[in-house]
Kinemage of the C-alpha trace (Angstrom):
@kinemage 1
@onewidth
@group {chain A} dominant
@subgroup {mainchain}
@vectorlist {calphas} color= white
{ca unk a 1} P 30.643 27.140 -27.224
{ca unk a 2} L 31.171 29.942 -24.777
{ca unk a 3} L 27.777 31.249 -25.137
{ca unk a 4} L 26.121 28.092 -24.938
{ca unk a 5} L 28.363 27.144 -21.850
{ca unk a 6} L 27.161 30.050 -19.849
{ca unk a 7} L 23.489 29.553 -19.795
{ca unk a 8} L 23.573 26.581 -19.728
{ca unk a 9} L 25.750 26.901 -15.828
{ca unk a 10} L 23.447 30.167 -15.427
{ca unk a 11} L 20.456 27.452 -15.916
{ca unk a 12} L 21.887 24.564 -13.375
{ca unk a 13} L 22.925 26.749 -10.611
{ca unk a 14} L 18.816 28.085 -10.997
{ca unk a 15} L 17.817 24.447 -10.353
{ca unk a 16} L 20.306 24.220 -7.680
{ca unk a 17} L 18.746 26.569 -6.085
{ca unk a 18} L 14.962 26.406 -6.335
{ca unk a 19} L 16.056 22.559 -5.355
{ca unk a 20} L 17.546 23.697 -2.428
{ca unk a 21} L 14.465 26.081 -1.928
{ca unk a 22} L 11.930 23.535 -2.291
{ca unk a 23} L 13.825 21.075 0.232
{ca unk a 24} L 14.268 23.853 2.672
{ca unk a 25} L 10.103 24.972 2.655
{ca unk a 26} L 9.828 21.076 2.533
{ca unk a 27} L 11.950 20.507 5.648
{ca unk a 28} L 9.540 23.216 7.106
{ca unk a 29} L 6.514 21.926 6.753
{ca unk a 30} L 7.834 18.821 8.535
{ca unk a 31} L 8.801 20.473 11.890
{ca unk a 32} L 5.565 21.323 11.968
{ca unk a 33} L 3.053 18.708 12.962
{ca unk a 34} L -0.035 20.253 11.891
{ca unk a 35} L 1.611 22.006 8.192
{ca unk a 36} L -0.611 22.208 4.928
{ca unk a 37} L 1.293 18.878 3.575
{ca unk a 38} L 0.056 15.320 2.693
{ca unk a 39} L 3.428 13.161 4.271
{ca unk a 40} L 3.150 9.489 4.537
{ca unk a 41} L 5.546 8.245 7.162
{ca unk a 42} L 6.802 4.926 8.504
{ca unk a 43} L 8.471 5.582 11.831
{ca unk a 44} L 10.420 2.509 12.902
{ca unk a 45} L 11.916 2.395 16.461
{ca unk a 46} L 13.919 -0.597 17.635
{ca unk a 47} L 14.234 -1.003 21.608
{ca unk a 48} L 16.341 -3.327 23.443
{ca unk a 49} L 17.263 -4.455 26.873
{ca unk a 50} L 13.859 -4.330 27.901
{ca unk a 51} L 13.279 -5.544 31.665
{ca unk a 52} L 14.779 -8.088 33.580
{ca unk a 53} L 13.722 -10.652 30.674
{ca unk a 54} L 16.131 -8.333 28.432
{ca unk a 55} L 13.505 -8.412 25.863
{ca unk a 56} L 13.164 -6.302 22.529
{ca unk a 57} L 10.330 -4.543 21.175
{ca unk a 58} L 10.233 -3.120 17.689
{ca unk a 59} L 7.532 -0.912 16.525
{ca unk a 60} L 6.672 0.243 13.129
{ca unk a 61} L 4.081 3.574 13.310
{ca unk a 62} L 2.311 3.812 10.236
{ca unk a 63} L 1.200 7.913 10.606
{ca unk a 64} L -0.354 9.633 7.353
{ca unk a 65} L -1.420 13.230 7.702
{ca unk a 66} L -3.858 14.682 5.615
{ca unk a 67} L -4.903 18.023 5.498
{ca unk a 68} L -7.757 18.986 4.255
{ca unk a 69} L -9.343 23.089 3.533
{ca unk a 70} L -12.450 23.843 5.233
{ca unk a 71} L -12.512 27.353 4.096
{ca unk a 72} L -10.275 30.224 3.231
{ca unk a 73} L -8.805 30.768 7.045
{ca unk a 74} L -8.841 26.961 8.287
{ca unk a 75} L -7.231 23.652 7.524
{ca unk a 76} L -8.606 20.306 9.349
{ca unk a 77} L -5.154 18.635 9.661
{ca unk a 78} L -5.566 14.590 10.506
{ca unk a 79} L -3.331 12.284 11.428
{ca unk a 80} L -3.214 8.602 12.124
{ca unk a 81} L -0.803 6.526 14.726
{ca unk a 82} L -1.329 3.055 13.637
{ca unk a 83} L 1.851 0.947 15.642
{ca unk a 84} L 2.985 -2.723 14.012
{ca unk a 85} L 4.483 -4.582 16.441
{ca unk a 86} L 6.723 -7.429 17.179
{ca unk a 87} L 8.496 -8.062 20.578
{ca unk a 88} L 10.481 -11.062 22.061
{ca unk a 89} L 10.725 -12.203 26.101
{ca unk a 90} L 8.417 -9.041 26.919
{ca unk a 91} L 5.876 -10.910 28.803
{ca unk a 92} L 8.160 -13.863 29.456
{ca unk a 93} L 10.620 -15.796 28.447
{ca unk a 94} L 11.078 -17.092 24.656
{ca unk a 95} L 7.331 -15.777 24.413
{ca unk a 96} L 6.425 -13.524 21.383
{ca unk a 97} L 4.117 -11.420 19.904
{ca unk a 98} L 3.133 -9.984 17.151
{ca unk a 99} L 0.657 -7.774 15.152
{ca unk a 100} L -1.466 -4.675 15.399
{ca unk a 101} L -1.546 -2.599 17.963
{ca unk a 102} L -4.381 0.169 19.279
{ca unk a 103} L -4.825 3.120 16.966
{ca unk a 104} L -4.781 6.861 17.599
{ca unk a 105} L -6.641 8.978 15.381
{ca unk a 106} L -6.584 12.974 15.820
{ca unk a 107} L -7.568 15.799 13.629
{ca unk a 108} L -6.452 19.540 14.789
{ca unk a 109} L -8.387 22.754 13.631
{ca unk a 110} L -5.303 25.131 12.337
{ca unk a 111} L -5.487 28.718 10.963
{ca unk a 112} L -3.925 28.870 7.709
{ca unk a 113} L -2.004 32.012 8.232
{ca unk a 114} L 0.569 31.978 10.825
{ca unk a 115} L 1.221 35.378 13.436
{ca unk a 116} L 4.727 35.975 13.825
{ca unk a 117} L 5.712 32.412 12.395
{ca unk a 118} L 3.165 31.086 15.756
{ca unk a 119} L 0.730 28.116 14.350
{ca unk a 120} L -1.339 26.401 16.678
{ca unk a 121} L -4.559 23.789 16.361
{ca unk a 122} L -6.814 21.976 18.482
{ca unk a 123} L -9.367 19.331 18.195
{ca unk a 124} L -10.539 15.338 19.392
{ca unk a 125} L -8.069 12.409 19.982
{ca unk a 126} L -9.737 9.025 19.631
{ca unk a 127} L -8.063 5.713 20.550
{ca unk a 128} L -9.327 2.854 18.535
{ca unk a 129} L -8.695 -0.457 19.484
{ca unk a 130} L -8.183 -2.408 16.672
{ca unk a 131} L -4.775 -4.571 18.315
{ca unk a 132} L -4.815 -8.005 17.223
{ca unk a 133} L -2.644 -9.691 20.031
{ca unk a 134} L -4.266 -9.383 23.506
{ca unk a 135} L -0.996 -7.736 24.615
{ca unk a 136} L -0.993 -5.075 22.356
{ca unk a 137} L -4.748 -3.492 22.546
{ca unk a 138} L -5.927 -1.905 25.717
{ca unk a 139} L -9.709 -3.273 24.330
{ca unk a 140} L -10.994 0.096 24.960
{ca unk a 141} L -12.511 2.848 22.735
{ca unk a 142} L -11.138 6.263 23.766
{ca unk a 143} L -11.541 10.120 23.353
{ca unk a 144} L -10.495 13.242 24.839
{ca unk a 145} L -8.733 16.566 23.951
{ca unk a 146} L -5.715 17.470 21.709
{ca unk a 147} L -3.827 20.643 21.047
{ca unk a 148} L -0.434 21.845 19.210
{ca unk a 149} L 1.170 24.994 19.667
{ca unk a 150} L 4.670 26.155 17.780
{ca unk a 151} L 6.726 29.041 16.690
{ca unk a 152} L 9.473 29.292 13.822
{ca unk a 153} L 11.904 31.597 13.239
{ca unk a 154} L 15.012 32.091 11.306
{ca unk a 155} L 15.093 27.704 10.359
{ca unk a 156} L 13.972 27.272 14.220
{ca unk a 157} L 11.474 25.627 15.315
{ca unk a 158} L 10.055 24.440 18.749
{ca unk a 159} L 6.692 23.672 20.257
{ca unk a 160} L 4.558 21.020 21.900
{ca unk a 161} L 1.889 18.479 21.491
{ca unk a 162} L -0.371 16.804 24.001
{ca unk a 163} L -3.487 14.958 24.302
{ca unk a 164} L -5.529 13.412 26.973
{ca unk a 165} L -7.859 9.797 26.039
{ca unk a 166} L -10.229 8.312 28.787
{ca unk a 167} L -11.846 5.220 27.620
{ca unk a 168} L -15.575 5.148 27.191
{ca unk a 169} L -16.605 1.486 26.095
{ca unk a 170} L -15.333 -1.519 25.348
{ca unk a 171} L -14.175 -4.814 27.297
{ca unk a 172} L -15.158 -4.765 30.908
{ca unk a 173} L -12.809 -7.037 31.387
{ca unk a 174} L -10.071 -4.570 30.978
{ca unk a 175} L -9.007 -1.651 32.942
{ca unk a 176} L -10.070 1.894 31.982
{ca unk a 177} L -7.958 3.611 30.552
{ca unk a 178} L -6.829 7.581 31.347
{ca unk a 179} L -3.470 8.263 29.575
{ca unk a 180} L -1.811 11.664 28.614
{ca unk a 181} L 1.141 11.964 26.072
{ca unk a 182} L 3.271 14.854 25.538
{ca unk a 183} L 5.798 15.901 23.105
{ca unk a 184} L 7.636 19.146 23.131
{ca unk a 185} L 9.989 19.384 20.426
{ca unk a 186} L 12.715 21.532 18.478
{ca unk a 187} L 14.414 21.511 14.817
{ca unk a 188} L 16.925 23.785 13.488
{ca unk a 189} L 17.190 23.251 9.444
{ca unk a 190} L 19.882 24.660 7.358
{ca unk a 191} L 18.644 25.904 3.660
{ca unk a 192} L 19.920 22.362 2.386
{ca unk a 193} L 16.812 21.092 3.998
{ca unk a 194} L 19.217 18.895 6.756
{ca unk a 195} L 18.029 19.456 10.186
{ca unk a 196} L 18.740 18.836 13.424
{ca unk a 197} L 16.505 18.143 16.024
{ca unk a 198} L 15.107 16.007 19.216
{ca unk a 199} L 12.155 15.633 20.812
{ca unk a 200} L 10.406 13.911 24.201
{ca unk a 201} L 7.823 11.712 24.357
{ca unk a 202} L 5.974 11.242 27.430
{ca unk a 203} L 3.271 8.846 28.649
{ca unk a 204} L 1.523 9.743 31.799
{ca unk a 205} L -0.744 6.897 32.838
{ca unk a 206} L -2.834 7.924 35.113
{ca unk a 207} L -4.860 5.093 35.816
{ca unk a 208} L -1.859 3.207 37.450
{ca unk a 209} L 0.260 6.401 38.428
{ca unk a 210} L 3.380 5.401 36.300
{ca unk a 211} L 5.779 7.439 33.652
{ca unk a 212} L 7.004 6.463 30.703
{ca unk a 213} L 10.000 8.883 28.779
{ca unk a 214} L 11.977 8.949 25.933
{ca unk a 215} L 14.460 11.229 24.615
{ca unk a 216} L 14.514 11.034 20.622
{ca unk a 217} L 17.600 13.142 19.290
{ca unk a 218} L 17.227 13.067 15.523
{ca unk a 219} L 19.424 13.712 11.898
{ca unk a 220} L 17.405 14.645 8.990
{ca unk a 221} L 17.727 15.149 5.285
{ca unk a 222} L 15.121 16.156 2.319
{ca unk a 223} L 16.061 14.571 -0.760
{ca unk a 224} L 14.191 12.669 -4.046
{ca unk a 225} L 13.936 8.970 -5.082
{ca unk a 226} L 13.792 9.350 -8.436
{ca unk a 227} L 10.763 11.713 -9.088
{ca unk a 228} L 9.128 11.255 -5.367
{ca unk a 229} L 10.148 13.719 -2.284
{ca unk a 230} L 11.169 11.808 0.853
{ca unk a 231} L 12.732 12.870 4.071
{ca unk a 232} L 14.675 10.504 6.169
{ca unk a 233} L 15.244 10.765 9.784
{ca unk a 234} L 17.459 8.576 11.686
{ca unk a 235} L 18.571 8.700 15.914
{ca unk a 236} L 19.286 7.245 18.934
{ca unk a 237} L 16.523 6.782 21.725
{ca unk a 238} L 16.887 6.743 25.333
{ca unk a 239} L 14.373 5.290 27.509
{ca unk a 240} L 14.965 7.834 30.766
{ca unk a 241} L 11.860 6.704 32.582
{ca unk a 242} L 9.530 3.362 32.574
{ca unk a 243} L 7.314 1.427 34.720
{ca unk a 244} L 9.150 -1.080 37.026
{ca unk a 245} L 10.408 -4.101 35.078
{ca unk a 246} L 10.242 -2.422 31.668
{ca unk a 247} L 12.494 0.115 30.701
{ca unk a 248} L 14.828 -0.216 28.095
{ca unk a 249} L 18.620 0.055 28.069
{ca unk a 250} L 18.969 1.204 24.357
{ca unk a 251} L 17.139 2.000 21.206
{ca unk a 252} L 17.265 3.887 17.975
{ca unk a 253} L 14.910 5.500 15.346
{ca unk a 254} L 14.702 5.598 11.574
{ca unk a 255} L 11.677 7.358 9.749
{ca unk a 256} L 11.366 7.202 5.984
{ca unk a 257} L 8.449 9.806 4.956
{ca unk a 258} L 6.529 10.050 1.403
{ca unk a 259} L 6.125 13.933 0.784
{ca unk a 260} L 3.216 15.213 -1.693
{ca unk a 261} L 3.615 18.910 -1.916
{ca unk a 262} L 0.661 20.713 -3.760
């Protein structure tokens, strides 16, 4: 019995560890925005105490990444931003709506080997209007620059992403539209694959010279449901800046993501 016994422990703690290995390279690749990984996640973020209406918004990103080899020293990473949402006494009271809102599709040009754990990319940022409430689409087609740069080191790892859209057709009925968003970030993940991170999101619109912040402090975990990789990430959000009449008191965040490692 003894000699079965202790190969068989020798063989468990093995898969102990290469799970804990794969979770932590897993974890990894998910710090980084523009990693070598197909991920399929559904970001949810509930806000409430919106305005003087004390309305609530919830919005449910639907934001695939797929990378895809262009040769032996570049990846094409491209990802998708396409927001569900439903919100109550927004634009007044007992009114509601509900649906799609406008789409932002970017794809980043990435060197497949890192220097000194830096990755960067760059590459176009469309907006696509494809909202199907008339208070959830800007009605504008848009384009303009996008870039990512980030460094990790020793389970760290911080950066930034921004991009700048300008509308160039659509309704002429609408305004034009000249937003920028930025999002610097950090992580720190343990070798369990856990992590612990937090991130701002910022939305400079130019057009009418107003700010919108959050702050987006964030748990996460790697782990399998039943033979499929997922990561879960849950937090609290905190709306720190808004145009008048629309800032929230409270919100929070929960992401469930569909990993397919090669």
């Amino acid at each position: 019995m003894k000699k079965i016994f202790i190969p068989a422990f020798l063989f468990l703690g093995m898969l102990t560890v290469k799970a804990q290995d794969d979770a932590e390279a897993l974890a990894k690749k998910l710090a980084n925005p523009i990693a070598s990984l197909i991920s399929v996640p559904f970001q949810n973020n509930s806000d409430y105490g919106i305005g003087n209406l004390n309305g609530s918004r919830n919005t449910m990103n639907f934001q695939p990444v797929i990378p895809v080899s262009l040769n032996e020293n570049w990846n094409l990473i491209n990802r998708v931003i396409l927001p569900v949402v439903t919100q109550y006494n927004i634009t007044g009271v007992g009114e509601k709506q509900n649906g799609l809102s406008d789409a932002v599709v970017s794809s980043f040009m990435s060197p497949k080997n890192s220097k000194n754990g830096l990755t960067w990319g760059i590459g176009p940022a469309l907006l696509l209007p494809v909202g199907t409430d008339d208070y959830l689409t800007t009605k504008k087609f848009g384009v303009g620059p996008t870039a990512v740069a980030l460094k990790q080191s020793n389970g760290w790892t911080y950066g930034a992403l921004v991009n700048q859209i300008w509308s160039v057709a659509g309704s002429s009925d609408r305004p034009d539209v000249s937003q920028m968003f930025l999002q610097p970030f950090f992580t720190y993940n343990w070798k369990s694959g856990a992590g612990l991170g937090a991130n701002m999101e910022m939305t400079q619109d130019w057009q009418n010279s107003n700010t919108t912040l959050w702050l987006n402090p964030t748990l996460s975990g790697v782990t399998s449901l039943g033979g499929q990789k997922v990561s879960i990430v849950v937090g609290p959000r905190f709306n720190l800046a808004a145009p008048d009449g629309s800032k929230a008191d409270w919100g929070w965040r929960a992401v469930l993501i569909f990993l397919f490692p090669k």
